[in-house]
VOGU-3710 file (C-alpha; in Angstrom, 3 decimals, decimal comma):
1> xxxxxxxxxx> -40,919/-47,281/48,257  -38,086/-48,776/46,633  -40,232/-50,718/43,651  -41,616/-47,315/42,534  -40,155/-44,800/39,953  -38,393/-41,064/40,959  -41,608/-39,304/40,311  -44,252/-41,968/41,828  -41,711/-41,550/45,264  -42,007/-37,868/44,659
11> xxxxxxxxxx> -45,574/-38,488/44,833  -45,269/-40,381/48,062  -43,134/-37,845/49,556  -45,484/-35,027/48,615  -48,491/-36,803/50,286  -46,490/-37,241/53,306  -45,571/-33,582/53,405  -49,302/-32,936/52,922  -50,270/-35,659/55,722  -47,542/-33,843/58,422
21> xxxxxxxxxx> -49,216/-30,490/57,717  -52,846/-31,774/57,949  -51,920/-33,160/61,614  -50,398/-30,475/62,684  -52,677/-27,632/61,408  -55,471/-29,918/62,373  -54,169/-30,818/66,129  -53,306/-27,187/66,943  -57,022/-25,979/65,584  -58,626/-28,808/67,470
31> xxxxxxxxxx> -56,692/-28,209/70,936  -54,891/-31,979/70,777  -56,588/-33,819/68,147  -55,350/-35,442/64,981  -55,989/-35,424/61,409  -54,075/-38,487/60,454  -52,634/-40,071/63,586  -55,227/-42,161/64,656  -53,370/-43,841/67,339  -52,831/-41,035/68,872
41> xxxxxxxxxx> -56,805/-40,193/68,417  -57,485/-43,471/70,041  -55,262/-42,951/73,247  -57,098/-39,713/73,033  -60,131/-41,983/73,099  -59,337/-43,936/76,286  -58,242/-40,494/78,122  -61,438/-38,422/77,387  -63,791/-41,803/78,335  -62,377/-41,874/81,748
51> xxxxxxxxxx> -63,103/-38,072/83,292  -65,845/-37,140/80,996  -67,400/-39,757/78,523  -69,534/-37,528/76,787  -66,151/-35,482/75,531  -64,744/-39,082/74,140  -67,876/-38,197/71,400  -64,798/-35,793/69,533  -62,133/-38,195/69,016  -64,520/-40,972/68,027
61> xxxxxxxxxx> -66,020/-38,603/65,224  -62,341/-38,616/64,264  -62,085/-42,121/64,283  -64,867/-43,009/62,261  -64,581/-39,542/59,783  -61,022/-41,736/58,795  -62,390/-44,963/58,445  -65,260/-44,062/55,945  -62,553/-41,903/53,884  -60,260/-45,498/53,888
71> xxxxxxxxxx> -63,317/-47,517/53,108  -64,611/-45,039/50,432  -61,147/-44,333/49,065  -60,661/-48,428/49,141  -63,908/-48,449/46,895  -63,001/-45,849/44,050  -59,854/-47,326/43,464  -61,346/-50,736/43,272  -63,638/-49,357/40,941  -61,164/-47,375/38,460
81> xxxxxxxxxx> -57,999/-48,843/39,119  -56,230/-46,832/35,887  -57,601/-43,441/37,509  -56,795/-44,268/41,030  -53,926/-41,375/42,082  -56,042/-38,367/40,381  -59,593/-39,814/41,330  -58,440/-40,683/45,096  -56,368/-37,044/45,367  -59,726/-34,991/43,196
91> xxxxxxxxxx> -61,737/-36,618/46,258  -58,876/-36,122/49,287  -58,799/-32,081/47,629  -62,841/-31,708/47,991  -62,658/-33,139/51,400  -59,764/-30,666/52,284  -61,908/-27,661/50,483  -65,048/-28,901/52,583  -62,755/-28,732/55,516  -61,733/-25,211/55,026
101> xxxxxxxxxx> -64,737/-23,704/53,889  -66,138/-25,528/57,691  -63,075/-23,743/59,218  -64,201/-20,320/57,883  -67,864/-21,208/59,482  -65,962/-21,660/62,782  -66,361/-25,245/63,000  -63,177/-26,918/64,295  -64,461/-30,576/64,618  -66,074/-30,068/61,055
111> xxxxxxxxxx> -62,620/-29,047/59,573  -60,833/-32,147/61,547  -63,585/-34,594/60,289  -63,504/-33,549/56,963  -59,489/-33,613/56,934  -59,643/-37,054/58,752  -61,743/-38,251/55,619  -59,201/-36,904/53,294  -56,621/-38,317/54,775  -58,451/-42,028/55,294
121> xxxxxxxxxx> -58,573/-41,383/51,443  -55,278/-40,459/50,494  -54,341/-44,013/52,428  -55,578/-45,957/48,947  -53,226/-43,906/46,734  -50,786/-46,361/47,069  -52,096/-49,982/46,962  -51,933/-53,004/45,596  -54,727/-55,631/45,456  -56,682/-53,605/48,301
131> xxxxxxxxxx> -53,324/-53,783/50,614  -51,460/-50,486/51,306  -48,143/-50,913/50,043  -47,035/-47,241/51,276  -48,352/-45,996/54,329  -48,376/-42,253/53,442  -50,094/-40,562/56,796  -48,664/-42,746/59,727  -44,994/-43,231/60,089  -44,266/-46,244/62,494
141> xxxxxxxxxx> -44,186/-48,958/60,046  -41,840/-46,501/58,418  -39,508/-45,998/60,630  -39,069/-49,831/61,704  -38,255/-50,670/57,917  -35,689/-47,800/58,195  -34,157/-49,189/61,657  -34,039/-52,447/59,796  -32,397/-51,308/57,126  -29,637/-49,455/59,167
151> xxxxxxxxxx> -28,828/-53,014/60,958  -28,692/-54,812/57,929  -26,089/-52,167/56,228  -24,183/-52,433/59,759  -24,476/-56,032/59,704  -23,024/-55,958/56,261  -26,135/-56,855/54,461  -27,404/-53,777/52,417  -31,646/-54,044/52,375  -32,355/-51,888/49,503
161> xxxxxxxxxx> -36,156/-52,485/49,921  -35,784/-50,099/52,922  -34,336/-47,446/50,889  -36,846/-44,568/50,986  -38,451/-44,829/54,058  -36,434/-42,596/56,369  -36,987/-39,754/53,620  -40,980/-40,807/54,199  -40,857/-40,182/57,683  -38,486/-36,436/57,108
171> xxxxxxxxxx> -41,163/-35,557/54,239  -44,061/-35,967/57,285  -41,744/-33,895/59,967  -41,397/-31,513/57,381  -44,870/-31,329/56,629  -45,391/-30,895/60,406  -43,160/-27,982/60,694  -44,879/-26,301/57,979  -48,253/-26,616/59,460  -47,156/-25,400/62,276
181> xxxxxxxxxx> -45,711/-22,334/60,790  -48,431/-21,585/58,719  -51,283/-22,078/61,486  -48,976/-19,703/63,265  -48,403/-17,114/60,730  -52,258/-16,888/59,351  -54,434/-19,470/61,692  -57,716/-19,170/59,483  -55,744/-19,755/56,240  -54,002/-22,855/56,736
191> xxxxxxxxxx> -57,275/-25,035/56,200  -57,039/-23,390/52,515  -52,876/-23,842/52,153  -53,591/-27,750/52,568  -56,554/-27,649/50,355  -53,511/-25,578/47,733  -51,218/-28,861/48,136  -53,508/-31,133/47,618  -54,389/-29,504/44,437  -51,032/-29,520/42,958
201> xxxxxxxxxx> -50,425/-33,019/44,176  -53,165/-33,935/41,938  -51,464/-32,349/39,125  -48,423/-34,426/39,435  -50,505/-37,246/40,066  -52,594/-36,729/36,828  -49,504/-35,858/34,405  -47,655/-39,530/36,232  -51,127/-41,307/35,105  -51,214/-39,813/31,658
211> xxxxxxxxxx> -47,449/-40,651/31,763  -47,916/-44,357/32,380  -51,305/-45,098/30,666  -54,073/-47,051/31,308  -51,505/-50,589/31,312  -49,178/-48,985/33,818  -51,348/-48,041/36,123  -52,747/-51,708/35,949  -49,105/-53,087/36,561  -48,028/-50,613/38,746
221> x> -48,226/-51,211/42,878
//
């Protein structure tokens, strides 16, 4: 976090928000599944094999909806590294409009897949040489740089490279909160409210990559 500028952490934050509100909307809509979390979908995995295999089918779709988002994500911004953030978050905002339009159709698993994918997706908005350099859906590694960085300033040794991280992990419980609120207050519009941040983190995305030009975006993590 710390080797990015204000509005490329705002960026960050923003997808974490988004992330925290796809997990939530998507885990209450799916009765226990996840959108992003994909431990949690694998412990899921192990559960469901053990009583009934043939329910195990759900969290595996899950799974492998995620993967082909990170592996199609990892491809595009291979491909045009200068457009990465807006090509990535045009692609994470179709998958979240596919998702919602499933929803409508009454199709919970359709409407997890399909936000699984975006999020697998939105995982390649921040990398460098096809390594994630912020983790903007899951929070662990987050949250150990931040412990880390509380020892070090009680040990006397400031870490400013973990500067950031404990507002990554808020931004997600946020995020959470508000998906949680919003499935409560209107259950068969949240699908579309995620599919309305998405959007407008793809306009801050777009005006940071017209900011920067084509030589930042090269240089830039």
């Amino acid at each position: 976090m710390h080797r990015y500028d204000p509005a490329r952490q705002k960026l960050a934050l923003g997808l974490a928000f988004l992330a925290g509100a796809a997990d939530a909307t998507g885990f209450l809509a799916s009765g226990g599944y996840f959108a992003s979390f994909m431990s949690g979908n694998t412990t899921r995995l192990g559960l469901d094999l053990v009583p009934d295999p043939a329910v195990a089918r759900v969290p595996l779709a899950i799974i492998g909806s995620f993967v082909a988002g990170v592996v199609i994500g990892a491809l595009i911004a291979n491909r045009w590294p200068a457009y990465r953030k807006r090509g990535l978050l045009a692609v994470v905002t179709l998958m979240l409009a596919i998702g919602a339009i499933l929803s409508q159709a009454g199709s919970s698993l359709g409407f997890i897949a399909a936000t699984a994918m975006a999020m697998g997706l939105a995982n390649n908005i921040f990398s460098r040489d096809g390594e994630v350099t912020v983790g903007v859906t899951y929070m662990t590694g987050a949250l150990v740089r931040f412990g880390q960085g509380v020892a070090a300033r009680l040990s006397g040794r400031p870490n400013h490279a973990m500067r950031g991280y404990g507002l990554l992990w808020t931004a997600l419980a946020m995020g959470a909160a508000a998906g949680a609120w919003a499935h409560g207050a209107a259950p068969t519009l949240a699908p579309s409210l995620l599919c309305a941040m998405s959007l407008a983190l793809l306009a801050v995305a777009s005006f940071i990559e017209r900011d920067g030009g084509v030589e930042a975006a090269k240089s830039e993590p």
